[in-house]
C-alpha positions, 0 to 999 in steps of 0.5 A: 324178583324171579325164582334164580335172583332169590338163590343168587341173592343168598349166596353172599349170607350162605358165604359169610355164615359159613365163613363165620363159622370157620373161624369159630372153629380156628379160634376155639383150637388155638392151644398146643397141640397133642403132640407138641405137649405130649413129651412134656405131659407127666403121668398120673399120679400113684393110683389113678389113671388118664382120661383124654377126651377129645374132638376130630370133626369140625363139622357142626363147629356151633355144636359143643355140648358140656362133657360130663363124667359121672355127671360133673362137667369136665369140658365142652366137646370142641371141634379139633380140640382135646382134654384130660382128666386124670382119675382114681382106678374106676368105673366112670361114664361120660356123657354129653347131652343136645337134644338127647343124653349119650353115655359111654362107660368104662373101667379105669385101672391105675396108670392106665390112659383111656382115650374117648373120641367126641362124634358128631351127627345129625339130629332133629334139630341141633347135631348129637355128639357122642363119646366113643372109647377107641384103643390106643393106638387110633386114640394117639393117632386121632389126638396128634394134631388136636389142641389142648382147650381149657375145661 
């Protein structure tokens, strides 16, 4: 087989691998979304404050590593897909782990809601996803169209 025939011939596994992963993506988010739930959401209780922790990015759909926070498993960074945690007034570090471990620390104080943004890039062999703190505003902006996924 001639050079040209080769990458003709891969074409049709390039489609389905790709295809394969967007329903990966479409089936992982199918839940209500922020803003659908947003009105119907009570606050924290007396005390403690809200964490929501979520994912933009489809890019890497395959990627979802376990979300940690203080080392106990609280969810899985889905793509389109968010949570909430809601926790006494602290300090807290969230952390997810592929081929290296990234961290994020923050102070949480009583009726507070913090909002953290998963990211994704490139790695040596699998993507890294990191946690981000982002103000309010963004946070809320991000988060709109994302949907609720089970932790």
């Amino acid at each position: 087989m001639t050079r040209s025939r080769l990458h003709l011939a891969a074409v049709p596994n390039l489609l389905l691998a790709l295809l394969g992963l967007v329903l990966l993506a479409g089936c992982a988010t199918s839940g209500q979304t922020y803003s659908q739930l947003q009105t119907n959401l009570s606050p924290p209780a007396e005390g403690q404050g809200r964490i929501f922790i979520y994912r933009t990015i489809v890019l890497g759909a395959a990627v979802q590593p376990s979300v940690k926070v203080n080392d106990t498993v609280v969810g899985s960074a889905v793509p389109r897909g968010f949570f909430y945690i809601d926790r006494p007034a602290g300090d807290y570090t969230i952390s997810t782990a592929t081929e290296v471990t990234r961290t994020l620390s923050l102070t949480l104080t009583p009726g507070q809601v913090r909002y953290v943004r998963l990211n994704i890039g490139m790695g040596f062999f699998v993507g890294h996803v990191w946690p981000e703190l982002v103000d309010d505003s963004e946070g809320q902006k991000d988060i709109a169209d994302c949907h609720l996924v089970k932790s």
